[in-house]
RODO-2510 file (C-alpha; in nm, 4 decimals, decimal comma):
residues 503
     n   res          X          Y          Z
     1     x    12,3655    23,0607    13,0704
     2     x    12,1025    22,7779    13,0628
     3     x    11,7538    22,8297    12,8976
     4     x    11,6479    23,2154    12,8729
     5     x    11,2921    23,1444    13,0936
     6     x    11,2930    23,5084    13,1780
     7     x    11,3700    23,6473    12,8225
     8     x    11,0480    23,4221    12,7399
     9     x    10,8528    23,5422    12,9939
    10     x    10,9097    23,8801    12,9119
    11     x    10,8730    23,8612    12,5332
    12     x    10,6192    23,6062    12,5078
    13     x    10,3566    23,8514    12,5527
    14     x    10,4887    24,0556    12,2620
    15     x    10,4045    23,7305    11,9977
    16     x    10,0642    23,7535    12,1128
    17     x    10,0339    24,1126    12,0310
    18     x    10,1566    23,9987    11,6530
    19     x     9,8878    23,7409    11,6734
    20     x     9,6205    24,0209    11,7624
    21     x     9,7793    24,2454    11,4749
    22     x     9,6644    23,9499    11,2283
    23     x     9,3638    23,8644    11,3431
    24     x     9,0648    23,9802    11,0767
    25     x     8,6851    23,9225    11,0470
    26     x     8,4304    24,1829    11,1612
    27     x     8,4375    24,4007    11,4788
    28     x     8,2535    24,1007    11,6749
    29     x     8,5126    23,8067    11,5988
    30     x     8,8167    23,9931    11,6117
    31     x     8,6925    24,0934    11,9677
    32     x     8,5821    23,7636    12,0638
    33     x     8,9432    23,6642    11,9250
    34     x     9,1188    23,8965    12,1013
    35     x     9,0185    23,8253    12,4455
    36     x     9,0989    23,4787    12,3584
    37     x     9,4129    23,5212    12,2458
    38     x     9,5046    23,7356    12,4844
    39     x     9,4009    23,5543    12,7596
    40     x     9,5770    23,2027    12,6442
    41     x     9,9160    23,4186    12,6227
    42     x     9,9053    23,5767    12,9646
    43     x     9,8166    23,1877    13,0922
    44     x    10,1179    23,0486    12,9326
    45     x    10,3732    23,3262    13,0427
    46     x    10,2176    23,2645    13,4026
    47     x    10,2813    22,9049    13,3825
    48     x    10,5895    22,9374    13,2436
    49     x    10,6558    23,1930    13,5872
    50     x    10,5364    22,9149    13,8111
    51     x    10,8401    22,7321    13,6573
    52     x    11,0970    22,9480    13,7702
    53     x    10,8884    22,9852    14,1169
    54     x    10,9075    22,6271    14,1646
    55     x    11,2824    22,5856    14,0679
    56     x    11,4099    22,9083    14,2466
    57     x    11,7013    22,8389    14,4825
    58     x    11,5451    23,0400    14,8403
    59     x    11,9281    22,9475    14,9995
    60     x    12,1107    23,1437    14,7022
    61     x    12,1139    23,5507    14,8132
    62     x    12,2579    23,5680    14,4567
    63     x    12,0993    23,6385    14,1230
    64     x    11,9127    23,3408    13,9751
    65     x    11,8501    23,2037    13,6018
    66     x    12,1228    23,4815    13,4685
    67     x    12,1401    23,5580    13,1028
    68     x    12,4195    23,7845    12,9702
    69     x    12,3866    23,9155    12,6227
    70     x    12,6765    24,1873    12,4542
    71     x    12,4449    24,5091    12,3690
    72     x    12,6729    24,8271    12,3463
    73     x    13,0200    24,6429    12,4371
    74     x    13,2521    24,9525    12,4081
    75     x    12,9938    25,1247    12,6624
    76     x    12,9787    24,8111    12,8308
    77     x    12,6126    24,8114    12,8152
    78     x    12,4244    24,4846    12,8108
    79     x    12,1300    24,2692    12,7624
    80     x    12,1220    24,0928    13,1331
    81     x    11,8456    23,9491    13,3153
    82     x    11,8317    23,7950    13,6525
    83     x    11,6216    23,7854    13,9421
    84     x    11,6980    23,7426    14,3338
    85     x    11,4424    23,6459    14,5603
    86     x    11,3507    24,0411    14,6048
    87     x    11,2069    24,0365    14,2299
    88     x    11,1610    23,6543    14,1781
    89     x    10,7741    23,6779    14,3556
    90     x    10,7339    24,0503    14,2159
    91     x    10,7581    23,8667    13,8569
    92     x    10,4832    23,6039    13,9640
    93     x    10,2709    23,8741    14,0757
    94     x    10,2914    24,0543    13,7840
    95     x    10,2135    23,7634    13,5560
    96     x     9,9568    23,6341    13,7947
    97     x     9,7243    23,9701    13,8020
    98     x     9,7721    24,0135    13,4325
    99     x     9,5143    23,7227    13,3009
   100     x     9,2794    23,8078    13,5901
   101     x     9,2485    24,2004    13,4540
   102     x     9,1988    24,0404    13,1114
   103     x     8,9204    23,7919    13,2534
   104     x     8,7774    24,0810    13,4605
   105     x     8,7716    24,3359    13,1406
   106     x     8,5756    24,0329    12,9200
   107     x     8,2458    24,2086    12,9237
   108     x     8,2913    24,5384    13,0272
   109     x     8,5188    24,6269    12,7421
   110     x     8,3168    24,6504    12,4726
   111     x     8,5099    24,9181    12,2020
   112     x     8,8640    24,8657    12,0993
   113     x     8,9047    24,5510    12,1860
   114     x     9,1734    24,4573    12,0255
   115     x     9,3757    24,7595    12,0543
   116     x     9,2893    24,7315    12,4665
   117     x     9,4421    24,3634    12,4857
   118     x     9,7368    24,4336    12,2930
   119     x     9,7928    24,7559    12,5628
   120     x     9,7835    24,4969    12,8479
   121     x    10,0139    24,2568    12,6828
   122     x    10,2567    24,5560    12,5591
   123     x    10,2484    24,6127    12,9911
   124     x    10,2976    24,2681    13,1384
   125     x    10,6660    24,2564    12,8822
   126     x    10,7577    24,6021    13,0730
   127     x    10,6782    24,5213    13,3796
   128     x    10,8311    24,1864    13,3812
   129     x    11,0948    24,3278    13,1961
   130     x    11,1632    24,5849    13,4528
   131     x    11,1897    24,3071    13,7633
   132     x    11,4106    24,1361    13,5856
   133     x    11,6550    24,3753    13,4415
   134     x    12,0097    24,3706    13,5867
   135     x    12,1445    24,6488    13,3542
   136     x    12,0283    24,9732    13,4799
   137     x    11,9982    25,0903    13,1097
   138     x    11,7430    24,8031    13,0367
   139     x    11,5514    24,8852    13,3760
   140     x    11,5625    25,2189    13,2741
   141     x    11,3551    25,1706    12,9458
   142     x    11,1398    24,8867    13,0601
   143     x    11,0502    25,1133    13,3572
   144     x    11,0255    25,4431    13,1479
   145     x    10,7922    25,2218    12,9121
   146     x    10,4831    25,1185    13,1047
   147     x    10,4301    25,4724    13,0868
   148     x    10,3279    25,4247    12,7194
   149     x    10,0280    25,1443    12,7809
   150     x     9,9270    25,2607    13,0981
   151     x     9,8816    25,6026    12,9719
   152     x     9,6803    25,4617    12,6628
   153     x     9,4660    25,2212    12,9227
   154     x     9,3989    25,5308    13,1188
   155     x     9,3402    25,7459    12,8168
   156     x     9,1523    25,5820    12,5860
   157     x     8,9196    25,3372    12,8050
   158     x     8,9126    25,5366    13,1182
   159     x     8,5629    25,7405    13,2325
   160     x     8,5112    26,1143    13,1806
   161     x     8,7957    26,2917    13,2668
   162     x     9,0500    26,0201    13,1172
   163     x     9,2255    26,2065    12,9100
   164     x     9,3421    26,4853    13,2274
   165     x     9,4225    26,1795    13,4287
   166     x     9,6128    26,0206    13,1939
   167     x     9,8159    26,3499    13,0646
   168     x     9,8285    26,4354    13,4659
   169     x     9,9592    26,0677    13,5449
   170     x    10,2206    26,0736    13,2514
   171     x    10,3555    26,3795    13,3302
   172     x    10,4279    26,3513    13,6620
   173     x    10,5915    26,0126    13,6479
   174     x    10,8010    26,0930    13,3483
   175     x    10,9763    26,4417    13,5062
   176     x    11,1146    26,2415    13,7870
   177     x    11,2365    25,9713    13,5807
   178     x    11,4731    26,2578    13,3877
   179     x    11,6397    26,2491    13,7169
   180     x    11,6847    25,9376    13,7701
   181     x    11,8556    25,9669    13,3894
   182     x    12,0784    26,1791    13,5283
   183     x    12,1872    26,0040    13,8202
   184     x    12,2828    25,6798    13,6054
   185     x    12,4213    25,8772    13,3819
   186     x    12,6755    25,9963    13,6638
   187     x    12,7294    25,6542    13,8091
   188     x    12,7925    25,5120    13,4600
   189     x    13,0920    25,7696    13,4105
   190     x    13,2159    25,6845    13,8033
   191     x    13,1883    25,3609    13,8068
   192     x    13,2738    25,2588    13,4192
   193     x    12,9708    25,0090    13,3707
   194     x    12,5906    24,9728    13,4060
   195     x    12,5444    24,6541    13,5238
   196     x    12,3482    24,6701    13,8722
   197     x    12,5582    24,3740    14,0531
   198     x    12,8780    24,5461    13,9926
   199     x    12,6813    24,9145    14,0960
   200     x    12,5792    24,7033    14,4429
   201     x    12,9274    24,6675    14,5100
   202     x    13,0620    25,0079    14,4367
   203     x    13,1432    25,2323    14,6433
   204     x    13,0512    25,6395    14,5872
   205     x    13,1628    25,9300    14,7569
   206     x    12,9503    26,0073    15,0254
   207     x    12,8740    26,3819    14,8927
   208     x    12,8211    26,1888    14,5307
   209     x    12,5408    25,9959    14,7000
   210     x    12,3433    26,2107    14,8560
   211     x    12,2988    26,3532    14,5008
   212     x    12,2675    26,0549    14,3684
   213     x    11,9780    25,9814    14,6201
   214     x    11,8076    26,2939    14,6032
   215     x    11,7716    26,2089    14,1720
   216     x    11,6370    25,8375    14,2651
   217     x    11,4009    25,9627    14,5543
   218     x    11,2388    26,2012    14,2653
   219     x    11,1596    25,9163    14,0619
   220     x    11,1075    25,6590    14,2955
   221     x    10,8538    25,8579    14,5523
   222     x    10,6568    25,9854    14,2224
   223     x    10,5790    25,6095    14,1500
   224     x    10,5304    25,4788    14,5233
   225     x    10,3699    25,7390    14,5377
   226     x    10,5120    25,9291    14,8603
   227     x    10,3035    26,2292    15,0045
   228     x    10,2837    26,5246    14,8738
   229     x    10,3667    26,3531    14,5120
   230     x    10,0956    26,1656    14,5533
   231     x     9,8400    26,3736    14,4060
   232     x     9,7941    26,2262    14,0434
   233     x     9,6977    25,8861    14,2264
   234     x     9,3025    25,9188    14,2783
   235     x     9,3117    26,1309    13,9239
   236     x     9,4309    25,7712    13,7741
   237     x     9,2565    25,5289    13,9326
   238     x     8,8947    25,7285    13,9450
   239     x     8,9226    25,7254    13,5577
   240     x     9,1142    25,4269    13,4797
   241     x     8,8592    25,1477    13,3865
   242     x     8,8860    24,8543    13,6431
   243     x     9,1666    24,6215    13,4850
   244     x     9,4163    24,9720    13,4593
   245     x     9,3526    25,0448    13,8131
   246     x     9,4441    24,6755    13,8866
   247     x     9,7399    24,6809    13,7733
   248     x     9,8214    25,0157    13,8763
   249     x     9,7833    24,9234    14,2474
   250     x     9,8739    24,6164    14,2218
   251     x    10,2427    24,6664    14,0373
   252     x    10,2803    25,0394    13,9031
   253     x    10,3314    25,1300    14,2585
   254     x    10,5309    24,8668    14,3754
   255     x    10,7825    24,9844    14,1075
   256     x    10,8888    25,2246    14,3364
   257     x    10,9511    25,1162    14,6254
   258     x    11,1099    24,8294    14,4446
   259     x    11,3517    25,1067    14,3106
   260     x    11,4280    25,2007    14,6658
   261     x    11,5085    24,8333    14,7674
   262     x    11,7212    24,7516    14,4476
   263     x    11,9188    25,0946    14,3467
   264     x    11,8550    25,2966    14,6741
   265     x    11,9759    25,0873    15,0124
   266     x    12,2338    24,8944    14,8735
   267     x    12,3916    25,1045    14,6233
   268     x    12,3975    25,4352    14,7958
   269     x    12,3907    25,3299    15,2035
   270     x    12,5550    25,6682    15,3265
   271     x    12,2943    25,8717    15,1693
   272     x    12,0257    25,6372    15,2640
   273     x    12,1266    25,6437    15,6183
   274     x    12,1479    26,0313    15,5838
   275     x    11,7946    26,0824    15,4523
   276     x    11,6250    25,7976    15,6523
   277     x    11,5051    26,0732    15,9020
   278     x    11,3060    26,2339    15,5995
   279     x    11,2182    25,9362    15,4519
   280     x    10,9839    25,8497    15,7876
   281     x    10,8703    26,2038    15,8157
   282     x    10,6908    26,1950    15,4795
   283     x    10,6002    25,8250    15,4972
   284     x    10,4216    25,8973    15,8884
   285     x    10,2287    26,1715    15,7418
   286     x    10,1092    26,0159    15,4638
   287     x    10,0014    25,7265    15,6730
   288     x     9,8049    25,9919    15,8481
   289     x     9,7260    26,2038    15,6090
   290     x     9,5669    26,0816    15,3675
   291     x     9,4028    25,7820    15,5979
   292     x     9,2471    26,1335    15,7317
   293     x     9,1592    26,2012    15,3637
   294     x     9,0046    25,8484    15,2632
   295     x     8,7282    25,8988    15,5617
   296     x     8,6114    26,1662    15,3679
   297     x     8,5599    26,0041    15,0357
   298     x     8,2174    25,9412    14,8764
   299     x     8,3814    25,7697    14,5754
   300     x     8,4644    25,4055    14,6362
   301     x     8,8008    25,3915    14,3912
   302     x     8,8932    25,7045    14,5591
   303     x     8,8749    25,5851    14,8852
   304     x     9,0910    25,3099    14,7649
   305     x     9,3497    25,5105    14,6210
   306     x     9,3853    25,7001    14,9052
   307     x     9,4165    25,3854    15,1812
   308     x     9,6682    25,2511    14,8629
   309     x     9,9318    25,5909    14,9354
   310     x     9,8413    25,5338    15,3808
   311     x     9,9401    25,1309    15,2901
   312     x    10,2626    25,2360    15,0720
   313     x    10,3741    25,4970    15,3410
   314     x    10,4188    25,1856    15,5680
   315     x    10,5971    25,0209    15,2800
   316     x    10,8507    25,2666    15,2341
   317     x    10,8760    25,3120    15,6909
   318     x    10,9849    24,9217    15,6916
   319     x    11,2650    24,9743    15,3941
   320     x    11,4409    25,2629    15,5563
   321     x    11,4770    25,0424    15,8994
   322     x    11,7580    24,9065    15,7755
   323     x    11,7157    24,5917    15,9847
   324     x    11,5940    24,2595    15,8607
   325     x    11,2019    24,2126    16,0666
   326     x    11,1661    24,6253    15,8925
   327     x    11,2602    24,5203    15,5545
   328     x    11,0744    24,1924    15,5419
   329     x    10,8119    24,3747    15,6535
   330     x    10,7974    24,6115    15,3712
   331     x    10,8258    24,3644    15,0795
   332     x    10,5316    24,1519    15,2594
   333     x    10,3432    24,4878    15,2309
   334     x    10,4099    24,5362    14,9209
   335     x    10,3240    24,1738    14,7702
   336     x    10,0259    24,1544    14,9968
   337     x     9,8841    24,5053    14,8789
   338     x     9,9782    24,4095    14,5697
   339     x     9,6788    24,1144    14,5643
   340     x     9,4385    24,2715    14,8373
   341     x     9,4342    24,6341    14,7055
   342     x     9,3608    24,5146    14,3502
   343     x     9,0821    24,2544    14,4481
   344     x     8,8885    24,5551    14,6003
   345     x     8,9699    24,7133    14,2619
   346     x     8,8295    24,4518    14,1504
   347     x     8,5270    24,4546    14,4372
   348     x     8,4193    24,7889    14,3061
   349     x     8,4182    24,6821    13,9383
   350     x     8,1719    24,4429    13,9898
   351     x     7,8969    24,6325    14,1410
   352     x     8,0244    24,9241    13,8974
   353     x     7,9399    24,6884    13,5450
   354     x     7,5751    24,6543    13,7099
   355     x     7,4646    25,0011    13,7912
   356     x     7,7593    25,2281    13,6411
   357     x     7,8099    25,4586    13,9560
   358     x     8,1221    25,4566    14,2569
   359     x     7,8711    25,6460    14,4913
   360     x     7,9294    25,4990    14,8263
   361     x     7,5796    25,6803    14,9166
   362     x     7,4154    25,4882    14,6086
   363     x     7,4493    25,1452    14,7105
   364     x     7,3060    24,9474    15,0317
   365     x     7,1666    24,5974    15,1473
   366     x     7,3916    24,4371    14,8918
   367     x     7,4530    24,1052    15,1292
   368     x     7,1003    24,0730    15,0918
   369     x     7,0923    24,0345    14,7113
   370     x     7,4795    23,9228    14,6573
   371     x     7,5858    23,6936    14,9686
   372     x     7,9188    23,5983    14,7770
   373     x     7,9931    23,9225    14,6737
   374     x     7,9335    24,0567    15,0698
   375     x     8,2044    23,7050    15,1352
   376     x     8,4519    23,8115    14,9235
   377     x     8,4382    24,2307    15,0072
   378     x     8,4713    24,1398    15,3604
   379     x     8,7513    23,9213    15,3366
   380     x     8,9429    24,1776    15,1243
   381     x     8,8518    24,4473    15,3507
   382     x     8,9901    24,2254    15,6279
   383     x     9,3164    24,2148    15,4307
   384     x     9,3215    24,5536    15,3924
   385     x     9,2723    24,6124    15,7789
   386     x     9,5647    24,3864    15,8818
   387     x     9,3542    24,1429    16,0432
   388     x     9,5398    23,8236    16,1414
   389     x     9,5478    23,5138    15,9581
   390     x     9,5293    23,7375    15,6596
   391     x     9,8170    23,8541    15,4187
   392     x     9,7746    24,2412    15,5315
   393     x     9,8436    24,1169    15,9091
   394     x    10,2429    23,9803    15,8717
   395     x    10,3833    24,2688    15,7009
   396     x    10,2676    24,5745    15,9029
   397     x    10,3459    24,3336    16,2095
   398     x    10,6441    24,3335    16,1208
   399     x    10,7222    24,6593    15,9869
   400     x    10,6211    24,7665    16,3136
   401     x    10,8601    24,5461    16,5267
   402     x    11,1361    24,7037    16,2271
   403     x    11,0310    25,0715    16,3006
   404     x    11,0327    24,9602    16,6921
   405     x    11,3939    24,9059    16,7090
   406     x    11,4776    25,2548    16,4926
   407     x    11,2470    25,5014    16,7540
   408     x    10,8730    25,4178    16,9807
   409     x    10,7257    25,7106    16,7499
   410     x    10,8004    25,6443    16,4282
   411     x    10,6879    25,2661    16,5190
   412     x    10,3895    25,4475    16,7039
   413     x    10,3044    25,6394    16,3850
   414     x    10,3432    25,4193    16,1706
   415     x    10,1107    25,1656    16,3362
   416     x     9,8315    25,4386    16,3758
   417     x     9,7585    25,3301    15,9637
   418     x     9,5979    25,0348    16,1175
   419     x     9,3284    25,2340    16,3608
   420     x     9,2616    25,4466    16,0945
   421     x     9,2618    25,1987    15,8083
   422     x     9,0075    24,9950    16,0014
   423     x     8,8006    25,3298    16,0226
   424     x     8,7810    25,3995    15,6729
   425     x     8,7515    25,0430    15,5423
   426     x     8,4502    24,9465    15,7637
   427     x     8,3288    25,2458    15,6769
   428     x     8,2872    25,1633    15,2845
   429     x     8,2404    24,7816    15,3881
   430     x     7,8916    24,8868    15,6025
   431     x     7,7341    25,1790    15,3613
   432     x     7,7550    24,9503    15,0663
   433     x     7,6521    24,5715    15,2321
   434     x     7,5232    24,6414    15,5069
   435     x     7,1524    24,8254    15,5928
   436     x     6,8220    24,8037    15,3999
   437     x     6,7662    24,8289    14,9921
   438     x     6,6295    25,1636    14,8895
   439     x     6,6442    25,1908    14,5653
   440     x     6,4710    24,9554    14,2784
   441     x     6,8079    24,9134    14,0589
   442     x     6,9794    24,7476    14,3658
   443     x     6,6922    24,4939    14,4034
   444     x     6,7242    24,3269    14,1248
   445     x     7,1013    24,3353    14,0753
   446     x     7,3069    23,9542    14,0671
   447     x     7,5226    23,8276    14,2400
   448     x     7,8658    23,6608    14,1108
   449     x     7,8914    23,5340    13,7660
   450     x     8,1223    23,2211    13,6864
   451     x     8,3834    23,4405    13,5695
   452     x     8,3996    23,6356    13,8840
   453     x     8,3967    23,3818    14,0938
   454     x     8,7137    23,2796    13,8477
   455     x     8,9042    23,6274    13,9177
   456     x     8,8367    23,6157    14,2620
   457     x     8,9399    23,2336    14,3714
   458     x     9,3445    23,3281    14,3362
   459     x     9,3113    23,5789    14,4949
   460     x     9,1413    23,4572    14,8041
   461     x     9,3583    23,2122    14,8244
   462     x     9,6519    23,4079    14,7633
   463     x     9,5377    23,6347    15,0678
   464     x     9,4971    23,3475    15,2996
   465     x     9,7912    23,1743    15,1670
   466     x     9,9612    23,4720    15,2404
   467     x     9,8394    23,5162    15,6434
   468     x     9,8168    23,1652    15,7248
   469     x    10,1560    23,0242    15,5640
   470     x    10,3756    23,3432    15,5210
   471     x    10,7349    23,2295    15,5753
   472     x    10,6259    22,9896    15,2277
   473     x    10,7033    23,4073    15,0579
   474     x    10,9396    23,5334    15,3081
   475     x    11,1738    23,2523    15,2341
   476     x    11,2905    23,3771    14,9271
   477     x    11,3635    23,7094    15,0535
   478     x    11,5400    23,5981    15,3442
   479     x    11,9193    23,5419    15,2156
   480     x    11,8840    23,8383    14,9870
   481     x    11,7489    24,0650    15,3076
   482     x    12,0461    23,8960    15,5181
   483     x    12,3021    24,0240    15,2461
   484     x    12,1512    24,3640    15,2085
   485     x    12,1238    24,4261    15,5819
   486     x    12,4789    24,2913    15,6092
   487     x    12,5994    24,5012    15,3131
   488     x    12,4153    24,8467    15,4215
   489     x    12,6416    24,7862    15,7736
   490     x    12,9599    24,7121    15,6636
   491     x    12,9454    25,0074    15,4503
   492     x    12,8188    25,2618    15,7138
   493     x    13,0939    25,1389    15,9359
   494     x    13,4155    25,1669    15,6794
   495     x    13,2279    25,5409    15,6513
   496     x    13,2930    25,5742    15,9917
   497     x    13,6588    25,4159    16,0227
   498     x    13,6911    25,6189    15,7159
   499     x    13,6312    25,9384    15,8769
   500     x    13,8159    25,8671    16,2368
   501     x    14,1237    25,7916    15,9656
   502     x    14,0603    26,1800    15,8531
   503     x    13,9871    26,3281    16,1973
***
């Protein structure tokens, strides 16, 4: 074991919360203090993230930058971190969008300061913390714990109806999650240990699994969210102020699917195999569904929400292919919502801090008055869309080429997201820039500031990066995809031997 990078990236945050717990003066410096501080400590744990971007091994399918630590020996529990290229870039992104939701809250986080910076930093340790775990215990609790901030974000800063949101958006994640208890809990007594590389290579009864599946999906479809447990979605993010509904789009529900790709597919492939069927059933309608839904929105971070579930059901379509283009396809998705979904977070926030309403109907003529703003909207509504050249383009491309080769329908289905994404997301792109000013707030309202300009800039070129250059992100993946897909196959077909043997 060399260095401990990702222990530091994960705990480094935590010193700068004991730095914010010391800071004193009146309510004005320790504010100005603790944006500051903040700040400085998210920009250090994302340069120190850049380091282990930069020195990742793509060619290894293996776990990278291990570090092994004796916890609960005699339940051989440990400490372990690790991360393959599935989880290396879903670090980076998480370390990436936290110092741009601490930029973009500067101003229009005015009470609480303090106690609102040290929530954020209390969430980037458990989400990085949760991509890096490689004992299921220690996922469990990192993952279990950015309940506890978000709900507090949501809660406490969040707009009228916070506190049902937050209550409604705690409770739902947290019952699944008891399942998910459950099912380690069963593995742990089959298979002697919770350490996830040895779990990967186990193999459970094929009755066990399905069990075992059924306990994971509960937790794991709550947080993608999957339809019809997607309902406490537009509750959160209609309430959560800007920066909490950044980082709930662009990580919370990457969590996951992530849990599908890590625990899921490769630990139980029987039962994944078995409930692939259901899996695309629930993933086509919400594609559909709520697509359908978002056209009818008047609310702009509803609308959002809803295209974020549509987005998500391709996601989860591309994992369940089973082949390599399908599950490519859904990690793309799933980094490149991850940046485009929470820059048009982001895009509403702005107009939001000038004339405090989400009213689609209440805005108009904005390209007239805010040129760059009308820039950057469009090319994050492009994103969204799947335009080429853009990051939303590669992965439904190739989720669809994934879904192709598994039935025409479900690829057929699954690609109707992009007709009906474009519908909805021109929709809120013309009402807002496009047409004449009516009404006397809008005409004198400014365009970008400095410091949005300085949110925005990564992630424009993060979403061009993305479409122009993609195989610079799918090159991490590719070795670990190769081994999964190779894995998942080999273990079907000893099922099969298995039960000709039997017969």
């Amino acid at each position: 074991m060399g260095f401990p990078l990702l222990s530091l990236i994960t705990w480094l945050p935590m010193a700068g919360v004991v730095i914010l717990l010391t800071i004193r003066g009146d309510e004005k410096t320790v504010a100005t203090n603790a944006r500051w501080t903040a700040l400085w400590t998210s920009l250090i744990v994302m340069a120190i993230s850049l380091v282990i971007w930069v020195r990742f091994d793509r060619a290894d399918a293996g776990f990278q930058f291990v570090e092994s630590v004796a916890w609960l020996p005699q339940y051989k529990i440990g400490y372990k971190m690790g991360v393959d290229g599935i989880s290396v870039l879903f670090v980076l992104l998480s370390t990436v969008l936290t110092p741009l939701c601490i930029l973009a809250s500067w101003e229009s986080i005015q009470t609480k300061v303090r106690e609102f910076m040290i929530s954020f930093l209390i969430l980037e340790t458990m989400m990085v913390g949760m991509f890096c775990a490689l004992d299921f215990v220690v996922f469990y609790m990192f993952f279990e714990a950015v309940l506890i901030p978000m709900y507090l974000i949501i809660g406490i800063w969040g707009g009228p109806r916070r506190v049902y949101a937050a209550v409604k958006f705690f409770l739902f994640t947290l019952t699944g999650s008891v399942l998910m208890l459950l099912a380690l809990l069963a593995m742990w007594v089959q298979a002697g240990t919770t350490d996830i590389p040895t779990l990967m290579h186990t193999t459970f009864p094929v009755g066990t699994q399905k069990w075992l599946f059924l306990a994971f999906f509960a937790s794991f479809a709550v947080k993608v969210p999957m339809w019809p447990m997607h309902t406490w979605l537009p509750d959160a993010h209609v309430e959560a102020p800007t920066a909490g509904s950044v980082i709930l789009a662009g990580v919370l529900l990457k969590m996951g699917a992530y849990g599908f790709a890590r625990f899921s597919i490769p630990m139980l492939p029987d039962a994944s195999a078995y409930f692939a069927p259901f899996i695309f059933t629930l993933s086509v309608v919400a594609v559909i569904y709520t697509s359908l839904v978002a056209l009818a929105q008047e609310d702009m971070k509803k609308l959002i929400a809803y295209s974020s579930v549509a987005h998500m059901g391709v996601v989860t379509i591309g994992l369940f292919t089973f082949n390599e283009q399908g599950i490519q396809g859904g990690l793309f998705m799933m980094l490149s919502h991850g940046v485009v979904s929470a820059a048009l977070f982001l895009i509403v926030g702005v107009i939001y801090d000038r004339i405090h309403t989400r009213e689609i109907a209440r805005y108009g003529g904005l390209a007239d008055r805010m040129p760059c703003y009308a820039f950057a909207f469009m090319l994050f509504a492009m994103a969204s869309v799947g335009l080429p050249g853009t990051a939303g383009f590669v992965g439904e491309f190739l989720v669809i080429v994934g879904a192709f080769q598994v039935n025409f329908w479900l690829a057929l289905l699954g690609g109707a997201g992009m007709i009906l994404g474009a519908a909805y997301t021109l929709y809120l792109y013309r009402r807002v820039v496009f047409g004449r000013i009516t009404r006397d707030d809008l005409r004198g309202i400014l365009d970008l500031s400095a410091r949005e300009w300085a949110v925005f800039a990564p992630l424009i070129v993060l979403t061009m990066w993305m479409g122009i250059y993609p195989s610079s992100f799918t090159g991490f993946w590719d070795a670990s995809v190769a081994a999964m897909v190779k894995q998942h196959t080999a273990a079907l077909a000893e099922t099969v031997k298995l039960a000709g043997v039997l017969h």
